[in-house]
C-alpha positions in Angstrom: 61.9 129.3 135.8 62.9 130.2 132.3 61.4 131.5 129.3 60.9 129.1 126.0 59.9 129.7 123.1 57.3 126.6 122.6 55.8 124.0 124.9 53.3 121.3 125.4 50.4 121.7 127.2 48.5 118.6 128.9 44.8 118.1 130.5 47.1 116.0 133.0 50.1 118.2 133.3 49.3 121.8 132.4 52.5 123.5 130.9 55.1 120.8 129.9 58.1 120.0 132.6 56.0 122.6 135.5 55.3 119.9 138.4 53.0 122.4 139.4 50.4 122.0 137.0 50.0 118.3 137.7 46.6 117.2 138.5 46.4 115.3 141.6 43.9 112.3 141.8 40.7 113.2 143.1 41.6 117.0 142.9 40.0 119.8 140.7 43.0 121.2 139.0 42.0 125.5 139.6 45.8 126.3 139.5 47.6 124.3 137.0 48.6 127.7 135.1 49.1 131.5 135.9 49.0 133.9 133.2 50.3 136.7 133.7 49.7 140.5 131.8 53.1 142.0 130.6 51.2 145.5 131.5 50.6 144.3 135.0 54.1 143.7 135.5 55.3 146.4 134.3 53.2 147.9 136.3 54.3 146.6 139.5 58.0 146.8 138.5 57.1 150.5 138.0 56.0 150.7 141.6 59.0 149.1 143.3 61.4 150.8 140.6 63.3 148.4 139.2 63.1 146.2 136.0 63.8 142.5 136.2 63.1 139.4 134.1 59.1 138.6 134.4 60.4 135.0 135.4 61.2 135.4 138.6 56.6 135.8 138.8 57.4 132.0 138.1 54.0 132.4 136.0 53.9 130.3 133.1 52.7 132.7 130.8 53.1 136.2 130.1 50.8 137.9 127.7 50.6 141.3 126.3 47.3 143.6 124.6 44.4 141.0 125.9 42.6 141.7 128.8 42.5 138.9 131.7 39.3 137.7 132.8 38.2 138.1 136.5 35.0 135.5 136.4 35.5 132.1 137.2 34.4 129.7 133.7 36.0 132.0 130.6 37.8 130.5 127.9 41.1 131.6 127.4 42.1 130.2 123.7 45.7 130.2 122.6 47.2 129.5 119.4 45.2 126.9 116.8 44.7 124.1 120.0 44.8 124.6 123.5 41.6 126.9 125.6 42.1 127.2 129.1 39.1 128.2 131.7 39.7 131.1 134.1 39.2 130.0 138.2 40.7 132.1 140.2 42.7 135.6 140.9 46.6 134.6 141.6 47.6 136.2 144.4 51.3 136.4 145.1 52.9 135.2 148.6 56.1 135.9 150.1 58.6 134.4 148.0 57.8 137.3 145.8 59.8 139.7 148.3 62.4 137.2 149.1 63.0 137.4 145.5 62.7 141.7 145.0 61.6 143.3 148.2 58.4 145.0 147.8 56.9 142.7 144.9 55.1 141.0 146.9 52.3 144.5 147.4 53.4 145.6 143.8 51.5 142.6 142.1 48.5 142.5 144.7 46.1 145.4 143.5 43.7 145.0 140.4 44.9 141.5 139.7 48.0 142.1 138.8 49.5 138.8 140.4 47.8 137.1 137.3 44.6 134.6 136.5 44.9 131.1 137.3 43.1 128.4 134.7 42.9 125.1 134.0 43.5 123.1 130.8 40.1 121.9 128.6 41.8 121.3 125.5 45.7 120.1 124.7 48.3 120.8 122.4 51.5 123.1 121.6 51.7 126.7 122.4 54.3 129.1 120.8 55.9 132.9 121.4 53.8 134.8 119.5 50.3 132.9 119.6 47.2 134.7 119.5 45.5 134.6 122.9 41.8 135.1 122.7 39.5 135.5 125.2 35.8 134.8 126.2 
């Protein structure tokens, strides 16, 4: 994973060059992208006690002073273009320890592992974007 400072984002792809948010034919894409809450993290990162790059999440986005939804169907609207829709509650697995022991339980309570969505409308995101919710 690594951190840029704009990207596409597709109905077909989710966030540009992540394989993970392809949608596969005759699936519902529910986890095409993970956002993630910079507070969250920090959170977690407080609970292990350590500080490392937000990357190694491997969420696609990391936000900061908005307030995640937890109901399936919310809009998530960032920038001038693209909205998202809310599914599900990420929760991490256990690549999270092989990558900083104990992250793994640091990111499960109160949603802290992130919200996964969907794509309902394209277009170009940027560092700095509003995100608005609901």
């Amino acid at each position: 994973m690594e951190a840029l400072p704009s990207a596409e984002v597709t109905r077909d792809g989710g966030i540009a060059s992540d394989f993970r948010g392809r949608v596969r034919p005759g699936k519902f894409p529910k986890r095409q992208v993970l956002i993630m809450r910079r507070e969250d993290w920090d959170d977690a990162l407080a609970e292990v006690g350590t500080v490392v790059d937000w990357t190694i999440r491997r969420a696609n986005l990391m936000v900061e002073g908005v307030d995640l939804p937890r109901v399936w169907g919310t809009p998530i609207a960032i920038g001038s273009s693209v909205v998202l829709e809310s599914t599900v509650e990420c929760d991490p697995c256990f690549r999270m320890d092989e990558q900083l022991m104990g992250l793994d339980a640091a990111l499960r309570p109160d949603w802290r592992g992130g919200v996964l969505a969907y794509v309902v409308r394209e277009g170009a995101i940027a560092v700095g974007d509003e995100v608005r919710v609901g």
